[in-house]
N, C-alpha and C positions, 0 to 999 in steps of 0.2 A: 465473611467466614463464620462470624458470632454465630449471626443470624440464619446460620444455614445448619450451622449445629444445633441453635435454642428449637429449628424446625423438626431435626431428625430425632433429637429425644421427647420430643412432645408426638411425636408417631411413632417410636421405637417401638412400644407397649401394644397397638394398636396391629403392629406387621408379626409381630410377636406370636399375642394370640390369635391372628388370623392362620399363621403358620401351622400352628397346634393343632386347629382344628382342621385344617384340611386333612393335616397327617390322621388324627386318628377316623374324621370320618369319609376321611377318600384315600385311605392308603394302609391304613391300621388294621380296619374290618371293611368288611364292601358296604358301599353307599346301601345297598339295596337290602341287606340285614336290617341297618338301622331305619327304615323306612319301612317295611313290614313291621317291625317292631311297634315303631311310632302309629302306623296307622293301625295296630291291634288294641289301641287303648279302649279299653270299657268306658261310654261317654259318660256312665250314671258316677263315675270315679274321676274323671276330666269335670266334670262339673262339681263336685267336692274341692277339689283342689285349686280351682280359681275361685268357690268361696274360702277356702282357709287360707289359699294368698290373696286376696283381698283382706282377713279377718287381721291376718301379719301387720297389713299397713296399719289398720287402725288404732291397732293396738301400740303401734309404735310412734304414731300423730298422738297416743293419750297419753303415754308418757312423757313427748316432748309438751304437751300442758301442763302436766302435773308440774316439771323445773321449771317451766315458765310460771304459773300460779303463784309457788311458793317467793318467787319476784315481787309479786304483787301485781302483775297481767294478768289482764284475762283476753283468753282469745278461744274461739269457738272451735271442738273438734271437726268441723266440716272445713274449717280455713287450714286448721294444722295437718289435714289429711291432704288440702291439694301440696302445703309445701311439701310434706314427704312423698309424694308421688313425684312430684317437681326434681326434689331432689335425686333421688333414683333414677330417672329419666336421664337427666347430667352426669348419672355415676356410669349407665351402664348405656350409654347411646349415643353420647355426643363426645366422639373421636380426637381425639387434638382439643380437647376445651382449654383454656387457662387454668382454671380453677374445678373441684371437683364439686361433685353435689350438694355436700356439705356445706359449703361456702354461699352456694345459690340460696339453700334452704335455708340459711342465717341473715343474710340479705332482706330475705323475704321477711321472712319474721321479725326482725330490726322495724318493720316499719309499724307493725302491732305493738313490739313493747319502746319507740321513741327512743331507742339507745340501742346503738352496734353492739356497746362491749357486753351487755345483758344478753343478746340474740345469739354471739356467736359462744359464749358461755355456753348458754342453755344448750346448743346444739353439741358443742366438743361435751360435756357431760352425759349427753343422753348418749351419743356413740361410745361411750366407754361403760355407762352400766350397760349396756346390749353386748357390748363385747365379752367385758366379764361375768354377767351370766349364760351366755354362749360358752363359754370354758367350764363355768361351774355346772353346770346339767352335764358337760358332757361327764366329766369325769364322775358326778355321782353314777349315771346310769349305766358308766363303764365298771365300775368296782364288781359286782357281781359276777362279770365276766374275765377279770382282771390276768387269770391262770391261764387265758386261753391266748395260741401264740399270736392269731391273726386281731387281737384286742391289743397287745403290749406295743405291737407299732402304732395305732392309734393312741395310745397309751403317752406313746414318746411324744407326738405332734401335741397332745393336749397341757402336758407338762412344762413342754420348750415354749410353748404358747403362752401358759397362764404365768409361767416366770420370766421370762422376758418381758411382759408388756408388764408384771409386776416392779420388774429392776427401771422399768422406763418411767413409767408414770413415778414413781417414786425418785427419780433424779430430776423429774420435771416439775415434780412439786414442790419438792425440798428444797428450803434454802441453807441448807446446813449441809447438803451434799453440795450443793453448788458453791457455798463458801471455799469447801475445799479446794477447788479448782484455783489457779493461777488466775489473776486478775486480766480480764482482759480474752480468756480463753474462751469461754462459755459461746461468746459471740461471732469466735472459730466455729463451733463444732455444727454437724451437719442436722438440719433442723430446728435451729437455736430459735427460730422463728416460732415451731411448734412448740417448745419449750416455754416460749415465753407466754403462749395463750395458751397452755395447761394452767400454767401460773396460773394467771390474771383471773382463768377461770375458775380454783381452789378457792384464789378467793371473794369472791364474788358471791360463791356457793358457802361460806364457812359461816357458819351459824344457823343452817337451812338441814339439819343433819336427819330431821323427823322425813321432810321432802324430800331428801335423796334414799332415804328406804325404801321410802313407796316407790318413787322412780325405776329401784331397784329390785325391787317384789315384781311391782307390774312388767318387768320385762321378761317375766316367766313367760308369758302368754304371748307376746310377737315369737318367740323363737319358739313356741309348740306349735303357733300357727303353721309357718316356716318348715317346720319338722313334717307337722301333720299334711302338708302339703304335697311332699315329697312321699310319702307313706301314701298315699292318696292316688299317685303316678304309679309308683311300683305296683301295691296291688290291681292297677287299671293295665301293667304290662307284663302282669304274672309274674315279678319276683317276689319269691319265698323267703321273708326275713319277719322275724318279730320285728314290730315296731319300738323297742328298745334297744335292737341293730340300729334301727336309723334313727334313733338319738344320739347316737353316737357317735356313726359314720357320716352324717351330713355335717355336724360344725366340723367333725374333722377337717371334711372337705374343704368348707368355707374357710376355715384358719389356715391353710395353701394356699387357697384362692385371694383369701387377704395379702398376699407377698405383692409388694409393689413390683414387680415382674412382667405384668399384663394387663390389658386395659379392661378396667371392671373386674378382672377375673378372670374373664373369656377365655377358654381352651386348658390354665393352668388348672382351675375348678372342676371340666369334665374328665382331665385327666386323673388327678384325685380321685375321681368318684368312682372311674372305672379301677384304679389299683385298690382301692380299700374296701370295695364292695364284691372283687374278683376275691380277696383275701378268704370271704363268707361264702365262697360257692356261686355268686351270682357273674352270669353270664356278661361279657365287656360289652357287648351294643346293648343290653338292657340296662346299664350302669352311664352308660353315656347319653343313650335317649331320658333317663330319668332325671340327670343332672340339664342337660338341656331345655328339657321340656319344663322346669321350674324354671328359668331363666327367663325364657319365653314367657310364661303365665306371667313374674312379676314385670316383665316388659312390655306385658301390652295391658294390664293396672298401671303403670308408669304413662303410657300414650293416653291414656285420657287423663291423665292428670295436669297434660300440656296443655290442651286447648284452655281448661278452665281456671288456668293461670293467666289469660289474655284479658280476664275479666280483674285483675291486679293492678294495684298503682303501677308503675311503668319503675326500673330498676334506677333512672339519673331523675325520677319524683322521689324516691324513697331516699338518696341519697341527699337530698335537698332536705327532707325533711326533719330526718335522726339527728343526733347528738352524738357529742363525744366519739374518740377514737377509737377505733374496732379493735376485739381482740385481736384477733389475725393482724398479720401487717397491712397498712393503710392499698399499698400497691393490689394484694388481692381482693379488695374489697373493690377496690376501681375495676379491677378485671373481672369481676363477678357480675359487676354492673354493665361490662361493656360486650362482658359473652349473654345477658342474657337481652340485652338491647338489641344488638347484630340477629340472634335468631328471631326477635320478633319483627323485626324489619325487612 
């Protein structure tokens, strides 16, 4: 019975947003809206935007150097570029995995810097300056429009967003709120596991304050990539929006599509995009083909980033080789190694 339950919540997510997306693009608007739509894209605009989602990745392989640098690794942007394609690949394709992208891409990286606990550091950090300058751009470039009513609902996602993952990361670091807690509790509470390698990663990172700037600076640029990508699609399917709408309305998006709810995102994301960008005037099938069609662009940057992961130490060589105990728990580290052995096999 365990094991038939441990099966149906490792697919929940998966049946989920399969669900979503039939509805809205076989039940919501006609297939064939969105398919005219799609195939009206401007190619000279479809090729803009698989370069500026390609530019995304790279820029977010140089970030994840830069925290690893300040280690005192060095590993070459052409390596940190296949694990973030690697990674992505596991976030946004590979159904029922044990562990998510994340966890691959630390793995991987584990075998350049000789030490789990430094790998999966460096990675749970760089996903939180991405996060939180994702919230911080939106809200600057929403201020200006701030009076406007179909801004105030994106207003509230960005707010609920930058204060929650503020009150979290802040119980996951601190040991003075975690003192408070009952002895023994902590080890109750739901993700105490993540809690633990926020920690270990604070400090890890404490005294490295000049490198977490830059980490932090440089993450300007994956998320204009990202933006600009998306900007890139709409004006290639004729929606009418400044381009500091869609600084605004796309993290939106992405901060819904963040809800562990659905697998990668799928279906919870283009819904999103068609509500907050209907909010502006723009039409629902051009809202859902522009959200899909990013998806797509960084999913097939993620497919070649699989084959040239073949050319890698093998995941049970790298675990042979590292040191020390991973931030994460020991068990996902095993599973990371054993989901990415099984697809190469």
């Amino acid at each position: 019975m365990k094991k038939f339950l441990r099966v149906i919540r490792r697919f929940l997510p998966l049946a989920f947003s399969l669900a979503v997306l039939v509805y809205l693009f076989g039940y919501h608007i006609e297939p064939e809206q969105s398919w005219n739509t799609a195939r009206g894209v401007t190619p000279a605009m479809l090729y803009i935007a698989l370069g500026l989602g390609l530019a995304s990745f790279v820029f977010t392989a140089a970030r994840l150097k830069v925290l690893v640098e300040v280690l005192g690794h060095k590993v070459s942007l052409t390596r940190m570029l296949i694990y973030t394609l690697v990674g992505q690949f596991y976030n946004s394709a590979i159904p029922g995995g044990s562990v998510g992208g994340d966890a691959i891409k630390a793995l991987y990286l584990s075998n350049a810097t000789g030490s789990k606990p430094q790998a999966f550091a460096a990675v749970l950090v760089d996903r939180l300056c991405g996060l939180f300058m994702l919230a911080t751009l939106a809200l600057v470039m929403l201020l200006p429009s701030i009076g406007e009513e179909s801004m105030r609902q994106a207003a509230a996602v960005i707010i609920v967003f930058a204060g929650g993952a503020t009150v979290a990361i802040a119980g996951m670091t601190s040991r003075r709120i975690r003192k408070l807690l009952p002895k023994g509790l902590s080890n109750k509470l739901p993700f105490h596991d993540t809690i633990r390698a926020f920690d270990e990663a604070m400090q890890i990172y404490r005294g490295h304050k000049k490198g977490l700037l830059i980490a932090l600076l440089l993450s300007i640029l994956p998320q204009a990539g990202w933006i600009g990508m998306h900007v890139a699609i709409g004006q290639g399917i004729g929606i009418k929006l400044i381009w500091s709408d869609y600084a605004v309305l796309i993290p939106v998006a992405g901060m819904v599509a963040a809800l562990p709810i659905s697998f990668g995102g799928w279906g919870v994301g283009e819904a999103a995009t068609a509500y907050f960008f209907k909010l502006r005037g723009v039409a629902e099938q051009q809202a859902l083909v522009l959200s899909l069609t990013g998806r797509l662009i960084q999913l097939a940057w993620a497919l070649i980033g699989l084959p040239l992961s073949w050319a890698l130490p093998r995941p049970k060589e790298i675990e042979a080789a590292v040191h020390g105990d991973a931030v994460l728990p020991d068990k996902e580290v095993e599973a990371a190694a054993k989901d990415v052995q099984d697809r190469e096999d």
